[in-house]
N, C-alpha and C positions, 0 to 999 in steps of 0.2 A: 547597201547603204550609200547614198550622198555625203560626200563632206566636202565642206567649201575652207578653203584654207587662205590665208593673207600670211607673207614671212616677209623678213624683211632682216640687213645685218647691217651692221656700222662699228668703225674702226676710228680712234682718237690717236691720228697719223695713221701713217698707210705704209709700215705694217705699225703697229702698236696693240692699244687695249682694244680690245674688241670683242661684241655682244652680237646676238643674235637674238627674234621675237617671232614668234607664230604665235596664231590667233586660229583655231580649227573651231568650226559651224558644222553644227549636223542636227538631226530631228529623229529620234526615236522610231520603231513602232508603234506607240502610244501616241508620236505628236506632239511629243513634247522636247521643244527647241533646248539645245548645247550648246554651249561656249567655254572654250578651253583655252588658256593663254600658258603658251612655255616660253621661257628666255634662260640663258647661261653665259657668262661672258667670259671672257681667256684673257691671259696676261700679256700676249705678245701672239697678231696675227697679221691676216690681212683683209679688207671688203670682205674682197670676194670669195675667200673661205668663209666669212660670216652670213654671205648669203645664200652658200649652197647650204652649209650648216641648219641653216635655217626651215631650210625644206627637207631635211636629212632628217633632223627632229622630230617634224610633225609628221612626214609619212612614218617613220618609226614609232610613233607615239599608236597608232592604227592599229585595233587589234583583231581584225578581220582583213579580207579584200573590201574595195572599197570604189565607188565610183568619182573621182577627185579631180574637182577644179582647184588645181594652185595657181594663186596671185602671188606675184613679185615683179619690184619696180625692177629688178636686174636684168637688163638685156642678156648679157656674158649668160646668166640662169637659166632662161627663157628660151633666146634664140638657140643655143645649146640642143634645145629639145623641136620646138618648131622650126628651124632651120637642118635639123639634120646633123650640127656639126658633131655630137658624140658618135652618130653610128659611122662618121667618116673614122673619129680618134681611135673607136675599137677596131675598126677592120683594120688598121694601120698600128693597131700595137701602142695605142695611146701617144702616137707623134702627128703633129699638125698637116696639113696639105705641103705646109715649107720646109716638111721634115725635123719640126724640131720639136723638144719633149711639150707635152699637155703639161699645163700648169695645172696642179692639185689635184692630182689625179689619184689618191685617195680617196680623196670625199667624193668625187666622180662616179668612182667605183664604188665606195657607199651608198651615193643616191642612188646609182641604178641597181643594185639591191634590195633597199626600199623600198623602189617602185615596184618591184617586181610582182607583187602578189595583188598591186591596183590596177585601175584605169585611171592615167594621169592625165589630166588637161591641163597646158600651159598657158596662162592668159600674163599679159604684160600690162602694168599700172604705173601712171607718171607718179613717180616719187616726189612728196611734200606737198601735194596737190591734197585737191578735194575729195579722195576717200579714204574716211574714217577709219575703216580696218587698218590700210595702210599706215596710215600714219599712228595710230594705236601700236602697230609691229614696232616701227622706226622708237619711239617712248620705251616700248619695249627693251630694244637692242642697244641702243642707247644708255638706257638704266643698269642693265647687266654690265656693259662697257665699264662702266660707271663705278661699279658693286663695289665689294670687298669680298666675293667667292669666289674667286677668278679660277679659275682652272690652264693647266698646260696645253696646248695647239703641242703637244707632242711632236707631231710629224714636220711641222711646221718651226718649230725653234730646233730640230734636230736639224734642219737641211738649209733653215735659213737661218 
């Protein structure tokens, strides 16, 4: 199966309240078009964990393998995967080319568990711009950010 996924995460301060939003697209066997929107927000985080969060989410939400275009405006997200830089962070024991620790490298190691049982394609989207998915995520993560169900970033208020 095809799913086409749009995520997106945002932070009220950096680190602060912060939400994430996925929007997943697929079509049946029958042909008949899905649309699936998840968001959850946390009391105290950062971006960029809200934006891997975000893709963390919706491949988890997968209850099959799965042939998977994911959209997200996050370069840090993105180039991560079409640039290579995680298969440098693992061969390296999750330390940078400068030698120093991968930032959140939980959710790192969550997403590439996630992905494990897809085929992931990484496509990058200008953030705030003119597609709809996107900015539908952004509403999304935003809203949660927002909420009054905030959940703990556990790992994230333990070390920060």
């Amino acid at each position: 199966m095809r799913v086409t996924i749009y995520t997106d995460g945002a932070c009220r301060g950096n680190p602060g309240r912060g939400g994430y939003g996925a929007v997943l697209l697929y079509v049946d066997p029958s042909g008949t078009e899905h649309r699936r929107e998840l968001s959850q927000g946390y009391r105290r985080t950062t971006n960029n964990r809200m934006e891997l969060m975000g893709a963390i989410a919706a491949l988890e939400a997968l209850n099959r393998p799965c042939d998977v275009e994911l959209h997200s405006d996050s370069q840090y997200v993105v180039n991560a995967f079409n640039q290579h830089w995680v298969d440098g962070w693992v061969k390296r024991n999750w330390q940078t080319a400068g030698k120093k620790p991968v930032k959140n490298p939980d959710l790192w190691r969550r997403l590439l568990a996630a992905m494990e049982p897809h085929h992931v394609t990484w496509v990058w989207v200008k953030g705030h711009a003119e597609s709809e998915l996107n900015n539908r995520c952004d509403e999304l993560a935003t809203g949660a950010a927002d909420g009054a169900d905030l959940l703990a970033d556990e790992a994230f208020e333990r070390e920060g």
